[in-house]
FISEMI-953729 format. One record per residue (C-alpha): y, z, x. Coordinates in steps of 0.05 Angstrom, whole numbers. Layout:
residues N
v|w|u
Y|Z|X .
...
//
This chain:
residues 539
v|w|u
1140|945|3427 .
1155|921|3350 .
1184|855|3347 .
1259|846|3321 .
1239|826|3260 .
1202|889|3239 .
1257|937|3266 .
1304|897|3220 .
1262|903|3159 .
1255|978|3169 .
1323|986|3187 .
1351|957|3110 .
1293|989|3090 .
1321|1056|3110 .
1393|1042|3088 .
1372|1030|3017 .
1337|1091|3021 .
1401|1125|3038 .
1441|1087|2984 .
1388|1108|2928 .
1397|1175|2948 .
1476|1173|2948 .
1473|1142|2880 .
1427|1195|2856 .
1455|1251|2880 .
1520|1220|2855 .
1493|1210|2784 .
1464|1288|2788 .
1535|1313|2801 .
1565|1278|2743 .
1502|1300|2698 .
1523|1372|2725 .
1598|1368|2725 .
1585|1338|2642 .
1537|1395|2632 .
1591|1448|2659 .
1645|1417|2617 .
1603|1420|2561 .
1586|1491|2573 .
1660|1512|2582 .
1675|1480|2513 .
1622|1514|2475 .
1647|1569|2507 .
1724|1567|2488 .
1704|1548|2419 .
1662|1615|2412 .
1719|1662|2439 .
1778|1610|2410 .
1743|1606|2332 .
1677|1635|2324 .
1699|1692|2275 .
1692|1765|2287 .
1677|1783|2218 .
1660|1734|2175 .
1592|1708|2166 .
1571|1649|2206 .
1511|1608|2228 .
1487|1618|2298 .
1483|1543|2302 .
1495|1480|2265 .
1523|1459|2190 .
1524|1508|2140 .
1554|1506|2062 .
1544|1535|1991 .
1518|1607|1996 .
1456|1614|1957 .
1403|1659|1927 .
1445|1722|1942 .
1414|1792|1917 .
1418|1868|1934 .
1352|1905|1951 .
1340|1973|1987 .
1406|1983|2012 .
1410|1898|2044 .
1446|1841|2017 .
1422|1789|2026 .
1458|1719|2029 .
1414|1649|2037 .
1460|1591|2036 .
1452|1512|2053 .
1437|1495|2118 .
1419|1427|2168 .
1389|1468|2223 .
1381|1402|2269 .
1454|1384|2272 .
1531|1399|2259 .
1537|1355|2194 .
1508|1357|2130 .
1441|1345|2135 .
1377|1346|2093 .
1384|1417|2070 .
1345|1481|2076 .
1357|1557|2053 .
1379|1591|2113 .
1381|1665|2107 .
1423|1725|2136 .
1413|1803|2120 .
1472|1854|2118 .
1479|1935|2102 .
1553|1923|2088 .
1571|1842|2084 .
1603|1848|2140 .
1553|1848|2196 .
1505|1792|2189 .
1435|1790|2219 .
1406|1716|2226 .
1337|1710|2202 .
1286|1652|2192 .
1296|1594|2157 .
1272|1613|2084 .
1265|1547|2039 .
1241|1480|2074 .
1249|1410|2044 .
1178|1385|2016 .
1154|1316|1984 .
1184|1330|1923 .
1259|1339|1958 .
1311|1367|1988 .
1330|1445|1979 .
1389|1451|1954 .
1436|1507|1916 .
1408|1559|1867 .
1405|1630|1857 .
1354|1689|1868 .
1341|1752|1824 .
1297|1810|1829 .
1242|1808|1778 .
1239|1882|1769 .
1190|1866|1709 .
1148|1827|1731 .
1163|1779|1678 .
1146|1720|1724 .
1069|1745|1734 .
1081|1726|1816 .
1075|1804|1836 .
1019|1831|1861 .
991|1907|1869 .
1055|1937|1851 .
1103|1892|1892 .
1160|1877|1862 .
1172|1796|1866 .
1239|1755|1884 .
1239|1697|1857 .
1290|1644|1880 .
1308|1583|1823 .
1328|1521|1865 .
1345|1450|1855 .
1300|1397|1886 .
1344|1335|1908 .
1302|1269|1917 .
1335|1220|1965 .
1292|1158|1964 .
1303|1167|1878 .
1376|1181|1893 .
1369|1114|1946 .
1322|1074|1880 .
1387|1084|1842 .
1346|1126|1791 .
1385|1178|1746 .
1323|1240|1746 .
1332|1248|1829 .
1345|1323|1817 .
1310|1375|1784 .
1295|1453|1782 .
1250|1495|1817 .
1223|1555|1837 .
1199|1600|1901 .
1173|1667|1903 .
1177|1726|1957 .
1134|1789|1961 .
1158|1820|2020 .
1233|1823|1999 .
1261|1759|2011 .
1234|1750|2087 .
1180|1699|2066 .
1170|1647|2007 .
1117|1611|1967 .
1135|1554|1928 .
1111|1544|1851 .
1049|1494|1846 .
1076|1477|1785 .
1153|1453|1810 .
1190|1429|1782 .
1201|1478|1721 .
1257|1446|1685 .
1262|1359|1691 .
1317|1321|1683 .
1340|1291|1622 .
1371|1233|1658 .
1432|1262|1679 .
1451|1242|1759 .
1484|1300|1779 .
1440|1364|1746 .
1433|1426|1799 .
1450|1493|1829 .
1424|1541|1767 .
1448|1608|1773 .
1404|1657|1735 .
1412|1731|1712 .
1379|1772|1658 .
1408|1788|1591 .
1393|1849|1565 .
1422|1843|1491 .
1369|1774|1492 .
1320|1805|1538 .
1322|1731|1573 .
1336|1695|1632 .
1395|1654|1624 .
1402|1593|1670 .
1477|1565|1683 .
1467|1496|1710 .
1517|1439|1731 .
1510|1378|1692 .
1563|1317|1713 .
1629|1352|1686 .
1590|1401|1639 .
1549|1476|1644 .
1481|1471|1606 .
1449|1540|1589 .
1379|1553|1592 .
1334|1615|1574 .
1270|1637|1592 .
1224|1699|1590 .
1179|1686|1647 .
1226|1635|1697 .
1172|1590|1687 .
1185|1563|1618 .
1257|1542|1597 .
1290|1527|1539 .
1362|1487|1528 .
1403|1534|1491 .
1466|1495|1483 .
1526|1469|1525 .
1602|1475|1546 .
1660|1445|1576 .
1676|1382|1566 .
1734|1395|1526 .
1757|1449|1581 .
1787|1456|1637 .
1795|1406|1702 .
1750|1341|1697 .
1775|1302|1749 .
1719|1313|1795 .
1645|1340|1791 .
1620|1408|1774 .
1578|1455|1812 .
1557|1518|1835 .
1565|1558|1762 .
1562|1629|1757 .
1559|1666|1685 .
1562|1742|1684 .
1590|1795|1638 .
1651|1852|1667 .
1679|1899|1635 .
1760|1891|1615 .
1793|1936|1671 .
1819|2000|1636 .
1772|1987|1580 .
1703|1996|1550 .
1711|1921|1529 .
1661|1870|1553 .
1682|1799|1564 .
1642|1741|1597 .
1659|1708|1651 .
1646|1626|1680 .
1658|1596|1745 .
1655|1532|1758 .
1660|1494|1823 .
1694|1426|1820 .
1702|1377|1874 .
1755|1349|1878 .
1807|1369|1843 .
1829|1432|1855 .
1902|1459|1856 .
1920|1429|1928 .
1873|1377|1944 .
1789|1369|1945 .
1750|1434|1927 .
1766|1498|1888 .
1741|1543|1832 .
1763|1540|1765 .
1742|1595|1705 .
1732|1622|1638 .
1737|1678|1595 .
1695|1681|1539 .
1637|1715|1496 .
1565|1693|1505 .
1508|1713|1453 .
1446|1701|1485 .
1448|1629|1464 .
1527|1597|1471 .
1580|1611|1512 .
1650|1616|1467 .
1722|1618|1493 .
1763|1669|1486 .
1822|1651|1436 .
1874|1686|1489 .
1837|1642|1540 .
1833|1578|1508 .
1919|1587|1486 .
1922|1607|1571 .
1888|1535|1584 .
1926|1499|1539 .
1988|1513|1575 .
1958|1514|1651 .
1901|1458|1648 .
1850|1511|1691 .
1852|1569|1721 .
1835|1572|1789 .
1799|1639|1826 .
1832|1619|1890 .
1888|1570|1899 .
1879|1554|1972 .
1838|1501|1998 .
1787|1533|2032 .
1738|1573|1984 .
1690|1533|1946 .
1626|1537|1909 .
1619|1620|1912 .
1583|1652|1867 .
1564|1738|1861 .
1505|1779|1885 .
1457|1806|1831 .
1419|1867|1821 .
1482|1904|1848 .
1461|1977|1828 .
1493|1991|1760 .
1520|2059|1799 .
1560|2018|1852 .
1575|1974|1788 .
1615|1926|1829 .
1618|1837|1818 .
1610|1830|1890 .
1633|1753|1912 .
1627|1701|1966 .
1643|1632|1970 .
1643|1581|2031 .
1700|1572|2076 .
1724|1504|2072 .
1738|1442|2033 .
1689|1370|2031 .
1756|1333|2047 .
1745|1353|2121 .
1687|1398|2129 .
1641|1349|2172 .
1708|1336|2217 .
1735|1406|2235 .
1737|1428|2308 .
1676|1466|2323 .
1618|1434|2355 .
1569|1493|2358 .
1567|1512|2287 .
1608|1485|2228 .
1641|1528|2173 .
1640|1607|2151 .
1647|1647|2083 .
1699|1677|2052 .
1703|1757|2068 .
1661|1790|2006 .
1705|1803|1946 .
1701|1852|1889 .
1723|1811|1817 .
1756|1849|1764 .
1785|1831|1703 .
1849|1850|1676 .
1885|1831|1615 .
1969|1830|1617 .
1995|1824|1548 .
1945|1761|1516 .
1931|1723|1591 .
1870|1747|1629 .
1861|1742|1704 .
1804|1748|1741 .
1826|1777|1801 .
1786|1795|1877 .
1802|1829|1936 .
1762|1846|2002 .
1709|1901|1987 .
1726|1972|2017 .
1665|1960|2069 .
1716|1922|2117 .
1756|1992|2120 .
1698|2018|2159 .
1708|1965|2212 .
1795|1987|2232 .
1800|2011|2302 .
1876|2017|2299 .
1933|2025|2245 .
2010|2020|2269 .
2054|2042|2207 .
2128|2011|2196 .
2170|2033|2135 .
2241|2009|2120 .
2248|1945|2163 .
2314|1914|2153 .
2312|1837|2156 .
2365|1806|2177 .
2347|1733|2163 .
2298|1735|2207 .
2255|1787|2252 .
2200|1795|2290 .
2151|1841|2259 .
2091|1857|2310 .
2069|1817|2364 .
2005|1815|2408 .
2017|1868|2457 .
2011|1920|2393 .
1956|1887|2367 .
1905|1837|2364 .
1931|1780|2313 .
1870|1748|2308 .
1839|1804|2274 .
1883|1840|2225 .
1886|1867|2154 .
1964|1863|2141 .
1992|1891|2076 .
2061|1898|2066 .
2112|1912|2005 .
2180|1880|1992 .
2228|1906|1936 .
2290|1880|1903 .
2275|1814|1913 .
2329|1749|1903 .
2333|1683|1890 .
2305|1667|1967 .
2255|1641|2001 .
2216|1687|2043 .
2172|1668|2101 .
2126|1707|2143 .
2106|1663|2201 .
2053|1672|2256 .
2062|1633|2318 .
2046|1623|2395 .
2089|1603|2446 .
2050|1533|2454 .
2087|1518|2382 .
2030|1530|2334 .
2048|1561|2275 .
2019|1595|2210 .
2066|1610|2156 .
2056|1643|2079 .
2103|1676|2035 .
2145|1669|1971 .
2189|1617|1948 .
2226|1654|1900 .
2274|1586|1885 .
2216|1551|1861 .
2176|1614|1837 .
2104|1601|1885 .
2072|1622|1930 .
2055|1582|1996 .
2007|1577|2059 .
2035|1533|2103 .
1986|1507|2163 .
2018|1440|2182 .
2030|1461|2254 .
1977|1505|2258 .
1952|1477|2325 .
1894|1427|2314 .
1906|1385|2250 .
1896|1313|2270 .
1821|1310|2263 .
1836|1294|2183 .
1896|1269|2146 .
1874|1308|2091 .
1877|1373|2126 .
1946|1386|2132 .
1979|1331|2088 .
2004|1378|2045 .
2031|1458|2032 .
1986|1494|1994 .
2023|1527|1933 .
2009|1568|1872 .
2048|1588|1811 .
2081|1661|1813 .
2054|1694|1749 .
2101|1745|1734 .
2180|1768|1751 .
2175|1832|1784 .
2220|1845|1832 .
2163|1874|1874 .
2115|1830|1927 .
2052|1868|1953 .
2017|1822|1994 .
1949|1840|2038 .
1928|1786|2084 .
1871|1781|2132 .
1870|1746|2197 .
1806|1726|2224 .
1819|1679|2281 .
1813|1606|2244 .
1822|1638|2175 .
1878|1674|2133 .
1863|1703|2063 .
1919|1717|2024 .
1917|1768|1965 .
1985|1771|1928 .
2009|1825|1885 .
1928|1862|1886 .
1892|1798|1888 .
1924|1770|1811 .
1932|1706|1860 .
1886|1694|1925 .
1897|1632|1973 .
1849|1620|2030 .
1849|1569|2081 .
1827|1547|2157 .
1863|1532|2229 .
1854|1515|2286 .
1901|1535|2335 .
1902|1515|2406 .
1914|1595|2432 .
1911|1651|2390 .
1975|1673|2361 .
2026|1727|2393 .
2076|1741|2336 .
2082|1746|2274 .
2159|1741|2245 .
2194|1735|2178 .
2248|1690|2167 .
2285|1695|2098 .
2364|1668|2087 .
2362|1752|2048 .
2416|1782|2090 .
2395|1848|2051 .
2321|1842|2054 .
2275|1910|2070 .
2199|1913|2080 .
2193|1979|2043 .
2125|1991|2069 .
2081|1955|2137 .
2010|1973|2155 .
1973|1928|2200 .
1902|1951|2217 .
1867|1921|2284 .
1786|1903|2259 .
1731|1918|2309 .
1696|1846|2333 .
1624|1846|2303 .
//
């Protein structure tokens, strides 16, 4: 028989055995119930925001798109990317494939950060020449032009922490290899010097280089992208200087309507821009191989405006176009990145941060002496409408509901509509929910601008920049007519008034998707001549 002693011992031996296992399996239920919560949330964000057809990353931060080309019937889009977390991050070339820019296929990472820095924004272009010498046995090369970023010179203090470089691909764009000989171009000691966007001119027969420079565009030329040449400079005396240039983009387009060739320049400022942070700014000129020149009719335009902006919303920064578009499509095909550095590391998504715009076509038109450089979705997305509902002659009588979610789905819609004999009122066109989020654009017809409204747009308290203020934009002309198209892509709206002469983009969050969408206008007299709302397939 074991003495009292020893039965006591194993008894509180035995109890704490019991406890330990309580606790444990007490701590594995909470590890399980957190892991489920989790789950569910990464769940409701991907049906809630993730869009259905605009490009984003399967995972983690994402911003300026980069290195975009055509080749054998793909686009392809690279763009900056932090694959190990939701905020910026030290940056790589990530890199998605499409057959229309619509549908997006992830692939591998392309560019990786090395000892000499950081990979950030730049441009690619087929070197159907072989100028470059990188092909081999008939294989056409890619060759991406990149800037290297530094961050223990940045951290030194040191002016020269960024400078240009380039990559090469043989097996169209899939795979890269990095020239022993980086960087090609140094820096002259300026601290902000990066994102060179490069085509070929064939009235030079060179490469030209647009590169950012502080609050100015340097031009460089080459005949091999390995050797470059400063050509000359622009922009200090134009445009909007209250922030920092990037992301430049030179190209000539034809004048529509015209066999006249102009040049254009975007720019990328941040901040600055129209409403708040980041937006694009350009400029019409002439370029001769060697200087870029302002137009006269331009330069009297930005003498009475300050800049001209490509989109007046808050939420499409540092795009730039896709070269070697085949000169029978003959199209400036654009993309720029959906959101603003005011709040971009901040906005509700946890899974992946940020998308791009929807591809735009960029033409140039000239009214009487002002020029406007003006984009609208390209006719791919048409391939992607399951359902059209058609409403003519809808009398408005101050306010109406126009379609609601039980004839469509909201959340993905191309909506254009047309409005004659317009007054001196305001006119509102509202989406909404019944848990009192609400999305609202239209024409303020008092004040002459245009207006994206997203204050109450559901989740807007993660920034107090992001809905401190209503996003407005100058109405160009006095027509009597509005034609507005406007796509819906569950956390974005695009707005092109009057065939894209203004644009303004911009994100939400809304806590349900929305179920109507109304107009509200104190026009007792007001008719929507025309309605046609198209329902878009989910990618």
């Amino acid at each position: 028989m074991k003495n009292k002693n020893s039965f006591n011992l194993l008894s509180v031996f035995l109890i704490a055995l019991i406890f330990v296992a309580f606790i444990s399996c007490k701590k594995d239920t909470k590890k399980s119930a957190s892991k489920s919560i989790a789950s569910i949330e990464r769940s409701t964000e991907e049906v809630l925001y993730r869009p259905n057809f605009h490009f984003t990353p399967k995972a983690n931060w994402m911003n300026d798109p980069n290195g975009m080309f055509y080749l054998n019937g793909k686009y392809h889009l690279y763009f900056q990317y932090y694959p190990e977390g939701n905020v910026w991050g030290p940056m790589h070339w990530g890199h998605a494939i499409s057959e229309d820019m619509i549908t997006w296929q992830e692939q591998q990472i392309a560019l990786y950060p090395d000892e000499l820095g950081l990979i950030f924004s730049g441009s690619a272009v087929v070197d159907k020449n072989n100028t470059s010498g990188f092909g081999k046995d008939g294989i056409t090369p890619i060759v991406a032009i990149y800037t290297y970023h530094n961050m223990d010179g940045e951290k030194a203090g040191e002016l020269n922490f960024q400078t240009q470089a380039i990559a090469y691909s043989l097996d169209e764009g899939m795979t890269w290899t990095k020239y022993d000989k980086n960087p090609v171009i140094s820096n002259p000691g300026i601290k902000d010097f990066r994102d060179p966007k490069v085509i070929w001119d064939a009235n030079s027969s060179k490469w030209i280089m647009a590169l950012a420079a502080a609050d100015k565009i340097m031009f460089y030329s080459s005949t091999n992208l390995k050797d470059w040449n400063l050509e000359s400079e622009f922009g200090q005396e134009f445009g909007q200087h209250n922030g920092m240039w990037e992301c430049p983009d030179l190209f000539p387009i034809k004048i529509e309507g015209t066999d006249k060739t102009k040049w254009v320049l975007i720019v990328s400022i941040n901040p600055a821009a129209p409403n708040g942070g980041s937006g694009t700014q350009y400029f019409i000129g002439d370029f001769d191989g060697t200087k870029f020149t302002l137009d006269t009719n331009f330069k009297t335009q930005l003498e009475k405006q300050k800049a001209v902006w490509l989109d007046y919303g808050r939420d499409n920064y540092a795009g730039v176009t896709w070269s070697n578009i085949p000169e029978q499509d003959g199209r400036k095909l654009f993309i720029g990145w959906m959101s603003n550095w005011e709040y971009a590391r901040d906005v509700p998504t946890e899974t992946w941060r940020s998308a791009m715009t929807i591809p735009r076509e960029l033409k140039l038109k000239k009214s009487e002496n002002n020029y406007l450089l003006v984009s609208n979705p390209v006719s791919e997305l048409s391939k992607y409408v399951s359902k059209i509902i058609i409403k003519d002659t809808l009398h408005v009588n101050r306010q109406k509901t126009i379609i609601s979610k039980n004839e469509v789905d909201l959340s993905r819609i191309s909506l254009q509509l047309e409005i004659k004999n317009l007054n001196e009122s305001k006119y509102t066109f509202l989406f909404h929910n019944k848990f009192g989020d609400s999305l609202s654009f239209g024409l303020d017809n008092i004040e002459k601008k245009y207006f994206v409204n997203r204050q109450k747009s559901g989740k807007v308290a993660f920034s107090d920049k992001f809905s401190n203020t209503i996003s407005k934009a100058n109405r160009m002309n006095s027509s009597s007519t509005l034609n507005v198209q406007v796509l819906m892509d569950k956390t974005s709206i695009e707005v092109f008034y009057n065939d894209g002469e203004t644009v303004m983009t911009e994100i939400f969050f809304p806590n349900q998707p929305f179920e109507t969408l109304s107009v509200i206008t104190s026009d007792e007299k007001l008719i929507i001549e025309h309605l046609k709302i198209e329902e878009l397939k989910s990618n």
